[in-house]
VEXDREN-2710 file (C-alpha; in Angstrom, 1 decimal):
% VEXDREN-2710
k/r/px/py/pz
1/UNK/-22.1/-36.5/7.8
2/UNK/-19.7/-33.7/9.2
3/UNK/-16.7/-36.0/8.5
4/UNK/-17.7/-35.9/5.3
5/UNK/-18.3/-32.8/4.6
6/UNK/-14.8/-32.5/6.8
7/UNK/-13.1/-34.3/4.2
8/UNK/-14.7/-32.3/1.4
9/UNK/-13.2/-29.4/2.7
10/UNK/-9.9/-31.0/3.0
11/UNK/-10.0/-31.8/-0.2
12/UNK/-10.9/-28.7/-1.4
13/UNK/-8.4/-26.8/0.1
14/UNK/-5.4/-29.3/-0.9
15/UNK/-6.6/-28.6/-4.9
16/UNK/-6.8/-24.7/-4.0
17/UNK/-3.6/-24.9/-2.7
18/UNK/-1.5/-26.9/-5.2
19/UNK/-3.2/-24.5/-8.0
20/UNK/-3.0/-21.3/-6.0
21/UNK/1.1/-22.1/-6.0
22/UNK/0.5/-21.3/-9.8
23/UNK/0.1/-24.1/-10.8
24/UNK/-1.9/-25.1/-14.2
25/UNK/-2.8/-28.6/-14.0
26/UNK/-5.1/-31.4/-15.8
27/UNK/-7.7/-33.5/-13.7
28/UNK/-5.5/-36.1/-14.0
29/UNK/-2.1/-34.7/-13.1
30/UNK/-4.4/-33.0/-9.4
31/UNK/-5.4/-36.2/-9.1
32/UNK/-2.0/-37.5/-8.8
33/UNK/-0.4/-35.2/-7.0
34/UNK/-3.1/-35.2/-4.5
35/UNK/-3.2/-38.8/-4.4
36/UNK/-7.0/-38.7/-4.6
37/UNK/-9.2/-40.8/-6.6
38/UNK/-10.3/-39.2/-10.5
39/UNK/-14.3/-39.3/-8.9
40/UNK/-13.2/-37.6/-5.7
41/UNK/-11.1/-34.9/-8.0
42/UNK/-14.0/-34.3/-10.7
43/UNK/-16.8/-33.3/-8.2
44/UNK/-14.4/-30.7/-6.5
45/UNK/-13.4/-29.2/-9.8
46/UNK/-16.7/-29.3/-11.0
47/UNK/-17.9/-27.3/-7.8
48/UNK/-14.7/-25.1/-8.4
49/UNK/-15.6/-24.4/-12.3
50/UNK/-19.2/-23.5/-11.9
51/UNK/-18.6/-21.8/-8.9
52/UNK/-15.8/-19.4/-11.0
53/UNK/-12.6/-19.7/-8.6
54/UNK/-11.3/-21.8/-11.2
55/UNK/-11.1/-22.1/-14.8
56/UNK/-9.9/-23.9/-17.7
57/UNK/-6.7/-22.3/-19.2
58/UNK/-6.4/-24.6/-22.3
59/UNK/-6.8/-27.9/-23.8
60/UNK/-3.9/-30.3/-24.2
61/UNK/-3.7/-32.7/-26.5
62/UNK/-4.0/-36.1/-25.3
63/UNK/-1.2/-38.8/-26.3
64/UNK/-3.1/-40.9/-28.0
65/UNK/-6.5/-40.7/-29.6
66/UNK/-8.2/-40.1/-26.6
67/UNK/-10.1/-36.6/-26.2
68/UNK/-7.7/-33.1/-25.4
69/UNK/-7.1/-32.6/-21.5
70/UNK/-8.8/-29.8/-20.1
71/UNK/-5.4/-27.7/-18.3
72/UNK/-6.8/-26.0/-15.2
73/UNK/-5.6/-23.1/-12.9
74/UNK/-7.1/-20.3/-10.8
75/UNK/-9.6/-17.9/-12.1
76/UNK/-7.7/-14.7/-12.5
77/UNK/-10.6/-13.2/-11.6
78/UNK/-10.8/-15.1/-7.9
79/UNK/-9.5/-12.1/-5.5
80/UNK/-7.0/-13.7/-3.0
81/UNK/-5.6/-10.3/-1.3
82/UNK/-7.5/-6.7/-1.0
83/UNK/-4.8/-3.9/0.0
84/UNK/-6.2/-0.6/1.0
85/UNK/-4.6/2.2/1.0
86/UNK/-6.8/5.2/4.0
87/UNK/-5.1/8.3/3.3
88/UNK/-5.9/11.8/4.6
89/UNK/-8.4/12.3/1.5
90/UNK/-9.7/9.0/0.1
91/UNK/-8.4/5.8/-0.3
92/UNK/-6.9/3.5/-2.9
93/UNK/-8.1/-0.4/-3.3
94/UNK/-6.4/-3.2/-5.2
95/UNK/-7.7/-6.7/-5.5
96/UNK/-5.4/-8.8/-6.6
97/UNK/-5.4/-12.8/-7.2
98/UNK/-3.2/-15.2/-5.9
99/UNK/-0.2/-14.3/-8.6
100/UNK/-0.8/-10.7/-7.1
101/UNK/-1.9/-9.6/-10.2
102/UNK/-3.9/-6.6/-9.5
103/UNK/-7.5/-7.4/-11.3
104/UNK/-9.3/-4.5/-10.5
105/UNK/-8.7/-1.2/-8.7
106/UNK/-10.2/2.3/-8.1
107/UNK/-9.9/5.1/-6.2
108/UNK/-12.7/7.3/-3.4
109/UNK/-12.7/10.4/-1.9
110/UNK/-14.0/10.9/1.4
111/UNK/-16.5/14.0/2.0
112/UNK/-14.8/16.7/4.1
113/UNK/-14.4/15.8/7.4
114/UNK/-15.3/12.4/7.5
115/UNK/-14.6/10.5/10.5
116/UNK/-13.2/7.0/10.4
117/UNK/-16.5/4.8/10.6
118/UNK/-17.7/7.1/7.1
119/UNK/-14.3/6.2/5.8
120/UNK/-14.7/2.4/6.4
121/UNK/-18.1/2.6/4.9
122/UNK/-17.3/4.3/1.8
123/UNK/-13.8/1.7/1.2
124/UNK/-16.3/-1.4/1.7
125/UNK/-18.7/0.5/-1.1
126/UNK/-16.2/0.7/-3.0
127/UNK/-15.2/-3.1/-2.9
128/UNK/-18.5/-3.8/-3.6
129/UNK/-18.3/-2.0/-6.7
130/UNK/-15.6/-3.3/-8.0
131/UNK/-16.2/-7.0/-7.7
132/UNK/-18.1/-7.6/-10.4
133/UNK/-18.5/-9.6/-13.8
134/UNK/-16.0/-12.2/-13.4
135/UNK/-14.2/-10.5/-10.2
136/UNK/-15.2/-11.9/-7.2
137/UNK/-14.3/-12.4/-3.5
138/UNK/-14.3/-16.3/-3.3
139/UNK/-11.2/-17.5/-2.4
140/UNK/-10.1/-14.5/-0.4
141/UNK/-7.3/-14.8/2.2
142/UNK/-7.0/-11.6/3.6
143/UNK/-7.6/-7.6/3.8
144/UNK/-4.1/-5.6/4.2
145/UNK/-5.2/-1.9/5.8
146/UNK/-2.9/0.8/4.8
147/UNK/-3.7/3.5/7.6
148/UNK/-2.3/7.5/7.9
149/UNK/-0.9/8.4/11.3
150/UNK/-3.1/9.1/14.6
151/UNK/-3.9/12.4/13.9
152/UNK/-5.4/11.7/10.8
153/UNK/-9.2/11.5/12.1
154/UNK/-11.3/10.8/15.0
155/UNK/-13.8/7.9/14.7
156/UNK/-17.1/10.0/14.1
157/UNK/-15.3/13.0/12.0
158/UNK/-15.3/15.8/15.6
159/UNK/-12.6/18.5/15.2
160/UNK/-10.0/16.9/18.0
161/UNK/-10.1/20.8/19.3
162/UNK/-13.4/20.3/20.2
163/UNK/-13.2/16.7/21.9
164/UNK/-10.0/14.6/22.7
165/UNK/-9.1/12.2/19.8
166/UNK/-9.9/8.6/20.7
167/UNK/-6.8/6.2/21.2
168/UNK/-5.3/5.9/17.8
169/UNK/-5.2/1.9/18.6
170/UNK/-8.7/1.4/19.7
171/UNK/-9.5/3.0/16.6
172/UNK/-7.0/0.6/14.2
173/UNK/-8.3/-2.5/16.5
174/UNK/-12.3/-1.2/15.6
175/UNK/-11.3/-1.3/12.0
176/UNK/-9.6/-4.9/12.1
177/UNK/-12.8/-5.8/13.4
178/UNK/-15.3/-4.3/11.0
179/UNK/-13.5/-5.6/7.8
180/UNK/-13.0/-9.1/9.4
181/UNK/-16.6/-8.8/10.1
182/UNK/-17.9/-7.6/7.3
183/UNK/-15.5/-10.3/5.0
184/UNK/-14.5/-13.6/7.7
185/UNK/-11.3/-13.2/6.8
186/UNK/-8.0/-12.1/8.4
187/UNK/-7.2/-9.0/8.2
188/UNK/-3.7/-6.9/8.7
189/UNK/-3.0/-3.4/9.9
190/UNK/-0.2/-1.1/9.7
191/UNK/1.2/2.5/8.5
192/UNK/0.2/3.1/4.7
193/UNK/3.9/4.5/4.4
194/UNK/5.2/1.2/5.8
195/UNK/3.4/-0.9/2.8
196/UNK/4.5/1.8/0.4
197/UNK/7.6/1.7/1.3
198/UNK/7.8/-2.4/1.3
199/UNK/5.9/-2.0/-2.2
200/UNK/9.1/-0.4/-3.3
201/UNK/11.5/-2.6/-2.1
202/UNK/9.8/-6.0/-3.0
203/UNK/9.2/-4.5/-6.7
204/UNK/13.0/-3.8/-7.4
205/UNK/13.7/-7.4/-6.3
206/UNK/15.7/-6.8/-3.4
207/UNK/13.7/-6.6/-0.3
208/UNK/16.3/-7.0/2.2
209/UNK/18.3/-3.5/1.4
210/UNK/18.0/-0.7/4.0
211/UNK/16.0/2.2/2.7
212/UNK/14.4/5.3/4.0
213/UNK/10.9/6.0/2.1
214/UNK/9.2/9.3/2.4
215/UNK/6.0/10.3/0.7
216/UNK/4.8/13.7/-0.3
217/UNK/1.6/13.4/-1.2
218/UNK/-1.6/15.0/0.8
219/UNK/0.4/14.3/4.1
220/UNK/4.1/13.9/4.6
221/UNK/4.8/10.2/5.3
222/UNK/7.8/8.1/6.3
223/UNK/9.1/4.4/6.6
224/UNK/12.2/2.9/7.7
225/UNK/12.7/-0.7/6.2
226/UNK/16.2/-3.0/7.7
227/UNK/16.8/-6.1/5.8
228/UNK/13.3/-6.1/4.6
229/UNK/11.2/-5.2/8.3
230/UNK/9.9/-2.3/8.6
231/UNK/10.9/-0.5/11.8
232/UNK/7.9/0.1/13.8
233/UNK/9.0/1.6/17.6
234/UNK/7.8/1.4/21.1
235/UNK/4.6/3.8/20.2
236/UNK/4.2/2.4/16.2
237/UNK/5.4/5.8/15.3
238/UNK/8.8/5.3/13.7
239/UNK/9.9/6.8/10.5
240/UNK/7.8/9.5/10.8
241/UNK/10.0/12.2/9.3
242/UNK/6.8/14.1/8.1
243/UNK/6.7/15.5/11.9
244/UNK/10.3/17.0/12.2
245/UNK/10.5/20.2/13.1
246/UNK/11.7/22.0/10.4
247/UNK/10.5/25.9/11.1
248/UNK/11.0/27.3/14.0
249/UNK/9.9/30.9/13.4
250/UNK/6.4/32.6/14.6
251/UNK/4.5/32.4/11.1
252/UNK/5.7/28.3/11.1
253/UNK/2.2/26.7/10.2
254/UNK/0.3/24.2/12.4
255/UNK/0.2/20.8/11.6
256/UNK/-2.0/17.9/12.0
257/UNK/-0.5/16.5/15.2
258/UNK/-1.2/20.1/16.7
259/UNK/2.9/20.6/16.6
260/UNK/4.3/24.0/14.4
261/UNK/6.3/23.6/11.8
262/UNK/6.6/20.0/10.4
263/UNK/7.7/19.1/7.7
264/UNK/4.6/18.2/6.5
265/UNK/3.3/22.0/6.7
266/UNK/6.0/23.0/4.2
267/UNK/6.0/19.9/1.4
268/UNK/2.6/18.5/1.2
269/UNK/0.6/18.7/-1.9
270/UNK/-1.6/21.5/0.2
271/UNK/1.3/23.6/1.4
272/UNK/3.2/23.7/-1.5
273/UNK/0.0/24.7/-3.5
274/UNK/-0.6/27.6/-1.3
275/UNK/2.8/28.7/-1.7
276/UNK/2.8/28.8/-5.3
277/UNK/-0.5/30.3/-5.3
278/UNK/0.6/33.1/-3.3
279/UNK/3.8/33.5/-5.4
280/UNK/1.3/34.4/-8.2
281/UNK/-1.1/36.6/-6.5
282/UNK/1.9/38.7/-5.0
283/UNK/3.5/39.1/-8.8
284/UNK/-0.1/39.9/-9.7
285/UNK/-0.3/42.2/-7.1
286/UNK/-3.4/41.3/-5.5
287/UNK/-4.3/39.0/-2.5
288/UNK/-5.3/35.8/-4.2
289/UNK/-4.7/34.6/-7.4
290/UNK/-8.3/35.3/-9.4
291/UNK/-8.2/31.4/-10.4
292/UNK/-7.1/29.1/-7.8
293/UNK/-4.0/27.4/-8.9
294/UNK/-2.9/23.3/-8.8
295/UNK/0.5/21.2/-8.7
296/UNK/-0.3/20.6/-12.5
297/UNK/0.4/25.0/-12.5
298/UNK/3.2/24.5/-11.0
299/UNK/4.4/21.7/-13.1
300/UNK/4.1/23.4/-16.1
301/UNK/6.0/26.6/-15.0
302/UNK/8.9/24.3/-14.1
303/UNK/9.0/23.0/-17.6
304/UNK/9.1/26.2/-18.6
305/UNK/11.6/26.9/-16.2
306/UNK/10.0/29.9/-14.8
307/UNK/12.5/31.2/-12.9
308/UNK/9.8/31.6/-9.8
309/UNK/8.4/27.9/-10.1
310/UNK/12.7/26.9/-9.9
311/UNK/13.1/29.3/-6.9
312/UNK/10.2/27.3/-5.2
313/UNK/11.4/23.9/-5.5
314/UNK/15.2/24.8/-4.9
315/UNK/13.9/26.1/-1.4
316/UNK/11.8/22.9/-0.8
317/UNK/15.0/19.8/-1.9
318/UNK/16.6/21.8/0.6
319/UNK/14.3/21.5/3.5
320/UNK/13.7/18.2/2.1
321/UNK/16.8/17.3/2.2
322/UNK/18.0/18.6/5.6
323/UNK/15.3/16.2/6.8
324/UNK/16.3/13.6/4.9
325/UNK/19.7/14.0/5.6
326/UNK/18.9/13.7/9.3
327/UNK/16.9/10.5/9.0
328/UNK/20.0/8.9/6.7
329/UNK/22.4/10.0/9.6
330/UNK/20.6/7.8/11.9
331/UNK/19.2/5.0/10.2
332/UNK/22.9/4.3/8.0
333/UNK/20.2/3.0/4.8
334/UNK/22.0/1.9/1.3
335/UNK/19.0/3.9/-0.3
336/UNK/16.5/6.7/-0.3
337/UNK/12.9/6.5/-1.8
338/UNK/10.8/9.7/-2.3
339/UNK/7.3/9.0/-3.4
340/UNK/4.1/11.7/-4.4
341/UNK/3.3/14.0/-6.1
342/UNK/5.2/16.8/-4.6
343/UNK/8.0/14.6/-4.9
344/UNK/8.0/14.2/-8.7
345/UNK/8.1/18.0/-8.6
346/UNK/11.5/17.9/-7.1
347/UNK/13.3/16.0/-10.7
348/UNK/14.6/19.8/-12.0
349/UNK/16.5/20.0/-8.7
350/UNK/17.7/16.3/-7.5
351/UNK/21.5/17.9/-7.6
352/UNK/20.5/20.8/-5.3
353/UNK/18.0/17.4/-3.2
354/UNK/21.6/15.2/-2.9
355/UNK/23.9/17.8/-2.3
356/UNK/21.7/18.8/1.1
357/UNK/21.2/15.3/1.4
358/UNK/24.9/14.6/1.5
359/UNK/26.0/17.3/4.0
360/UNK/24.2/16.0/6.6
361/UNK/24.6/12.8/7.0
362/UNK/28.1/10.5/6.7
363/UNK/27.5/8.6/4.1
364/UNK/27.3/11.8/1.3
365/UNK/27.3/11.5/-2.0
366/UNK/28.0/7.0/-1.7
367/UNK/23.9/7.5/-0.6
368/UNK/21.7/6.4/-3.7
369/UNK/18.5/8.1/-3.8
370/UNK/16.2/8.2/-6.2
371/UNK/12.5/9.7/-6.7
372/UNK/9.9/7.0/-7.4
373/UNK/6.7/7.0/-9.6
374/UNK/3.9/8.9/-8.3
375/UNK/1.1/6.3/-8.5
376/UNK/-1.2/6.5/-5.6
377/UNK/-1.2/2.7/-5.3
378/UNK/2.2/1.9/-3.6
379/UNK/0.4/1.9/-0.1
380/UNK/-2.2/-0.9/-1.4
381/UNK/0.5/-3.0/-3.1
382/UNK/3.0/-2.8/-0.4
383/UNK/-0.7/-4.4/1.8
384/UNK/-0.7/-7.2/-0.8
385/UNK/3.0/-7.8/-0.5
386/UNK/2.8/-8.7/3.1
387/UNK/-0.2/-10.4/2.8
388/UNK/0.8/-12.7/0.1
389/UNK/4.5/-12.9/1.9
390/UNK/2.2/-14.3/5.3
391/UNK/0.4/-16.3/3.4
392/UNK/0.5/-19.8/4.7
393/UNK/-1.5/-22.2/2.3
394/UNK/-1.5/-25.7/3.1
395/UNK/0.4/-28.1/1.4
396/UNK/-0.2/-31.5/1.4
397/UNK/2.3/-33.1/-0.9
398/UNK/5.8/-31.5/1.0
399/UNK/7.3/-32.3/4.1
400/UNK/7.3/-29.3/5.2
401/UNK/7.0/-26.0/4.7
402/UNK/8.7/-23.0/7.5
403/UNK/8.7/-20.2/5.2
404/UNK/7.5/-17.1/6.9
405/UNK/8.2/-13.4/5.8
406/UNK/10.4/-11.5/8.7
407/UNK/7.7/-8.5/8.0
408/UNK/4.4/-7.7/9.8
409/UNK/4.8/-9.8/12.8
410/UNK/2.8/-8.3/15.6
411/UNK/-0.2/-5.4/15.1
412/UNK/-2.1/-7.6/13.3
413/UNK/-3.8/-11.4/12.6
414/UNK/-1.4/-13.2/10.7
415/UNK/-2.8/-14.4/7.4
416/UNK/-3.5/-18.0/6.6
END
């Protein structure tokens, strides 16, 4: 009996795998392929209809006078990759099928102050929620986990002034576990700027350029992607151009990683709020502004070029840039990604953004860079990218198959 049922599953996953290749295919033309009798073929489909991973895509008429052929393919419906994207206040989830066509998506905040085992639990709600109707989790390959830096929370939500934050591994290794746990499937960790960042080079076409990819968004995040890897170093901390230095006074803010004056005190969505909030309560000539004031505020006032909104964001390409700059000198990329909200933000100044750019690094004004569309799912499709790129299926009809993305090679189960 188990070799049957052995066999069955063989089966199975040889028809899975022909029609998760994209294939859309008639009973008899899987039976061929698959060199599998039309009985053996039927029952599995059957099984594979009723159960909703497939479905039937159209009916083709048959040569003669015989009845149309039923074309089959896989349900568009059946998740095959989940990319989540943790950042500092919520996190982003895509499902996608096997095309990595994203079927469903949506978007949490956490409560302040959550800790990371309240942040797992309210992502996994979250799936929940969003399988339903025709979306569901049965074919299901594997979980990409997009996760902030080390300082981003402690496991049970403590103030790391008050007790020592846990090793930032034991807690990404604790999180590997409770989604492969909670959904027996493999599952892959990295940076959420490191997915983002392959997001954007995979979606242009060209995943093998050189590109430096910073985010401003609620943190300050960075990648460095060579010939389409992502660098990583010794301490998995590369790229992090967020946590450069780039104040050095006394009234330089504290940052996250308990350092003053990173970057990411002076251009995330946060700081560059405050600062434009006190820009108005000073002209005002009061403390606070009576209304508290949002990057949409500050958006508008640029459009209609207030001369204070202009002032703002001159300041910040410059900082920006001198960063940027800096990261470019030593990383030689052909291109340079900004991301976020903050980012978008910076469009009424790129000149003044390149021209710092440019004087300080070699490469000047031959550097392309560009600012990139802020959606906040670039960190869960970049998760779905590698995932689909490590995503071995079987094939039963070829040779052989060595294909194996160069990206996501250690940190992480590799994805069947």
């Amino acid at each position: 009996m188990d070799q049957q049922w052995s066999a069955r599953d063989q089966h199975r996953d040889a028809v899975l795998a022909l029609l998760h290749r994209g294939h859309q295919l008639t009973r008899g033309e899987i039976s061929h392929r698959l060199r599998l009798t039309r009985t053996t073929v039927s029952g599995l489909l059957g099984d594979l209809l009723e159960s909703g991973v497939i479905t039937v895509t159209e009916s083709r008429a048959a040569a003669g006078r015989g009845r149309p052929a039923e074309v089959l393919g896989i349900h568009p419906g059946a998740v095959r990759y989940i990319g989540i994207d943790f950042f500092h206040t919520g996190a982003t989830i895509c499902l996608a099928n096997s095309a990595a066509e994203v079927v469903a998506t949506g978007t949490v905040d956490y409560e302040p102050g959550a800790g990371w085992e309240r942040r797992v639990a309210t992502a996994q709600r979250l799936i929940g929620d969003l399988t339903t109707g025709d979306v569901h989790l049965g074919v299901l390959a594997g979980i990409g986990i997009g996760l902030p830096g080390p300082n981003s929370a402690s496991w049970d939500g403590f103030a790391h002034r008050e007790r020592p934050m846990e090793p930032f591994h034991m807690v990404r290794a604790r999180i590997r576990e409770l989604f492969a746990d909670s959904f027996d499937c493999p599952v892959l960790v990295d940076h959420h700027i490191r997915f983002a960042a392959l997001h954007e080079a995979t979606s242009s076409g060209e995943s093998d350029r050189h590109i430096v990819y910073l985010r401003l968004s609620t943190g300050v995040g960075g990648a460095v992607l060579g010939s389409g890897s992502a660098l990583r170093g010794a301490h998995l901390l590369a790229g992090e151009i967020g946590h450069m230095i780039v104040e050095t006074g006394p009234e330089a803010a504290e940052c996250r990683c308990r350092r003053r004056g990173c970057l990411e005190t002076v251009a995330s969505q946060g700081a560059v709020r405050q600062r434009w909030q006190d820009i108005v309560a000073a002209d005002a000539g009061v403390e606070s502004a009576p209304d508290p004031v949002t990057l949409a505020d500050l958006e508008v006032a640029l459009g209609a070029e207030d001369p204070r909104a202009l002032a703002l964001v001159t300041d910040l390409a410059r900082t920006v840039g001198r960063a940027l700059g800096l990261a470019a000198l030593v990383t030689d990329p052909d291109e340079i990604v900004l991301a976020g909200e903050v980012a978008v933000l910076l469009e009424p100044v790129l000149p003044v953004l390149r021209e710092t750019v440019a004087q300080n690094c070699l490469t000047g004004a031959d550097l392309e860079l560009r600012i990139a569309s802020a959606t906040t799912q670039q960190g869960a499709r970049g998760a779905i990218a590698a995932l689909r790129s490590t995503d071995q299926l079987p094939d039963y009809f070829a040779a052989s198959r060595t294909s194996r993305s160069p990206y996501l090679t250690s940190g992480g189960r590799h994805v069947r």
